[in-house]
C-alpha positions, 0 to 999 in steps of 0.5 A: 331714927329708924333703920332701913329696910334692905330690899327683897331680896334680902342684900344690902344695895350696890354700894352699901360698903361705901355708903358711910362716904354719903355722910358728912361727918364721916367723910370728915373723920375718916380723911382727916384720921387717914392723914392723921395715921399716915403720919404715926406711921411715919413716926412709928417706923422711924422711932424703930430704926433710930433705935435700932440704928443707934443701940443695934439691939432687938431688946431696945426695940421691943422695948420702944413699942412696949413703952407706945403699947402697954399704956394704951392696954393699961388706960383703956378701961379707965378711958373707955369710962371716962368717955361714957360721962364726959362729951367725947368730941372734947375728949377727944379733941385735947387726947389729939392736941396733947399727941401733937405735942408729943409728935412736937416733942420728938421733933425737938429732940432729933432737931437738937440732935439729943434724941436718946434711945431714953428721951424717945421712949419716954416720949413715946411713952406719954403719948401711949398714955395720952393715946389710951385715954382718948381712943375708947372716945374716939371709937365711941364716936363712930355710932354719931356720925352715920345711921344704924344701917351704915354702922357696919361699913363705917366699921369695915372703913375705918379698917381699911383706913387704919391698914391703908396708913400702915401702907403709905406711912412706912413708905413716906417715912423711908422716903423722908429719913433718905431724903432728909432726916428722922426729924422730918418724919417726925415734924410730918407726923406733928402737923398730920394731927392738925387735919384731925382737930380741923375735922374735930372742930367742923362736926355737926353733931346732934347734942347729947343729954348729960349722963345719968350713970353716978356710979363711981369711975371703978364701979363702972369699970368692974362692971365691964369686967364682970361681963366680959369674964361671965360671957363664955365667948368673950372669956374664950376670945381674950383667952385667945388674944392674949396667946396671940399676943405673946407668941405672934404679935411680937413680930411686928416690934421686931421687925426694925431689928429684923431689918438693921440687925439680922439683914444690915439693912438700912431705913429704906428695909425697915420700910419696905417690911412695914410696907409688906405687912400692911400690904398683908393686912389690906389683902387680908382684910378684903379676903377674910369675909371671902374665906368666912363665907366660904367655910363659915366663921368658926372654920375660918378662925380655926384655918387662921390660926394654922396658916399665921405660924406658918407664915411666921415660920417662913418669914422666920427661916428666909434667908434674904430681904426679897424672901423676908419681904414676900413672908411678911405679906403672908404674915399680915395677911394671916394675922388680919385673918385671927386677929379680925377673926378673935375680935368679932366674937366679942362683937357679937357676944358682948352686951351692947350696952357694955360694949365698949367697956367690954372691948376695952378688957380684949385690948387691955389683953392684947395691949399688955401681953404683946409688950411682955412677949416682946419684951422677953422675945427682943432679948432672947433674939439678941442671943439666939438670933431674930429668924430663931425666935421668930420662927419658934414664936409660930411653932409656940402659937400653933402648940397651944392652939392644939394644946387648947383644942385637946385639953379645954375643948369648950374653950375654942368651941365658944369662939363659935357663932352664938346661938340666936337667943344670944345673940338677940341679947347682945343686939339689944341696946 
């Protein structure tokens, strides 16, 4: 399939940005994986405040998004490999039935009213696994449903389809546990993955020839891993991800405890802040490119790992719910703007034809150290105080952004463009 040519003028044609919608197959995916992720909000904020409600501790919390978390960064690599022999829309098919059972088993232990904070975090733990399996599955995908020339907006789409379920997730969920109980968030989410395996199931997909690549499932993965540590800016990019993982990304599994916890707020807090922090996201996403093209890529990164401790910093002092839920539209904004910023040089650096197995090293980064940092962050709140930690963990991020800048300058250097015979490499499939 040939890629065609942009007008003479060198922009893309009106519209470009929806065009992925004139193909079949993504219209399908993306609808059915909008349903599907309104319903793991839904189950995600309402995961959060049972167990904030029930133990009343930041550590029980953090604990919770760690057990939903850390298998995802754990099994990517291994998933990623798995994906690249076996035909991914069956894999991901039985990842998708396998998460309804799980959503399934949720709702039968707050319907039997034996929803312990230890059964829930299991079983938010088994679907964590089941989710890292089949997600490298899942994104690979993507090139198979639209042509070359629409893969970028594909990519900006499925985005703003994640973010736009973070925003009308949490507000249903707070409307399903105030108007009925958390085992109907919990049983929405369960039949939400039913809209993905009926999309799954009606793909016309072009049958893809059985892999040759007998290296062995390690091989495989250590070859993902030598790449990604011998390209300065991926090296650098995971570098970068893992400090944000530690000292920001925490702030989003504390946020149920920042609600129930520090403000005595109920369900309908918990969800507002959700709310407010996709609402961030989604504006952040459609004013990075703004910003980036205003000040280039590089200082656009730079400028965001200023603007998000300082957002954290504000949501971390407010004194009251109107103050925190105003921060935390800040605080997504700015952390779409490095978390975005971090992830598209590994886009650009990494080999096209190791991309996935590449990017499953970033989030292997991110999936296992934003677990840890909140897990040391939840306890710490529990005796210091939630806005404390909160308010330090932007200050720590700002610290070593300026420690790395003084002493590995090459470090941050390499987050920069690449130069274009480098480039041209990593275009090459």
């Amino acid at each position: 399939m040939t890629t065609p040519e942009l007008p003479a003028s060198g922009r893309p044609p009106r519209g470009a940005a929806f065009a992925p919608f004139r193909h079949r197959n993504f219209t399908l995916i993306w609808s059915a994986a909008l349903i599907s992720n309104v319903g793991t909000w839904m189950e995600t904020v309402a995961v959060g405040d049972l167990i904030a409600h029930r133990t009343g501790r930041a550590a029980w919390t953090a604990l919770v998004a760690a057990a939903g978390f850390l298998p995802m960064g754990l099994l990517g690599p291994i998933g990623g490999a798995v994906a690249d022999r076996l035909d991914r829309r069956r894999l991901v098919v039985t990842m998708t039935a396998l998460q309804m059972l799980c959503a399934g088993a949720l709702t039968l232990l707050s319907l039997s009213g034996k929803a312990s904070p230890g059964a829930v975090t299991a079983v938010v733990f088994l679907a964590g696994c089941v989710a890292g399996l089949g997600f490298p599955a899942y994104s690979a995908m993507l090139p198979d449903l639209v042509p070359p020339a629409d893969l970028l907006a594909a990519v900006s789409l499925s985005q703003a389809q994640w973010n736009l379920g973070r925003v009308v997730g949490p507000a249903l969920a707070g409307l399903a546990i105030a108007f009925g109980s958390y085992t109907t968030a919990f049983a929405v989410n369960t039949v939400s993955f039913a809209a993905m395996l009926v999309a799954l199931q009606a793909l016309r997909l072009r049958p893809h020839p059985p892999s040759t690549d007998d290296a062995s499932l390690w091989t495989r993965i250590r070859v993902g891993a030598k790449a990604a540590w011998d390209e300065p800016g991926v090296r650098s990019a995971i570098l970068m991800i893992s400090v944000v993982a530690l000292t920001a990304s925490p702030f989003i599994a504390l946020i149920p405890a920042m609600a129930r916890v520090r403000f005595d707020g109920d369900s309908s807090l918990t969800s507002r802040f959700v709310t407010a922090q996709g609402i961030g996201a989604v504006a952040g996403a459609l004013l990075l490119p703004v910003i980036a093209g205003r000040l280039g890529r590089f200082r656009a990164l730079m400028l965001s790992f200023v603007l998000l401790p300082a957002a954290l910093v504000l949501y971390g002092v407010s004194p009251t719910p109107a103050l925190a839920t105003a921060a935390l539209v800040a605080v997504g904004a700015t952390y779409m703007f490095v978390f975005s910023g971090i992830g598209t040089v590994v886009q650009l650096r990494a080999p096209a034809e190791l991309r996935a197995r590449v990017l499953s090293f970033y989030f292997l980064a991110l999936g296992v150290l934003y677990p840890v940092g909140a897990g040391l962050q939840g306890p710490i709140a529990d005796h210091v105080g939630l806005g404390e930690v909160t308010a330090l963990s932007g200050v720590a991020l700002l610290s070593a952004v300026i420690l790395l800048r003084l002493l590995r300058p090459i470090r941050i250097a390499a987050l920069g463009d690449p130069t274009p015979s480098v480039a041209a490499d990593a275009a090459v499939a």
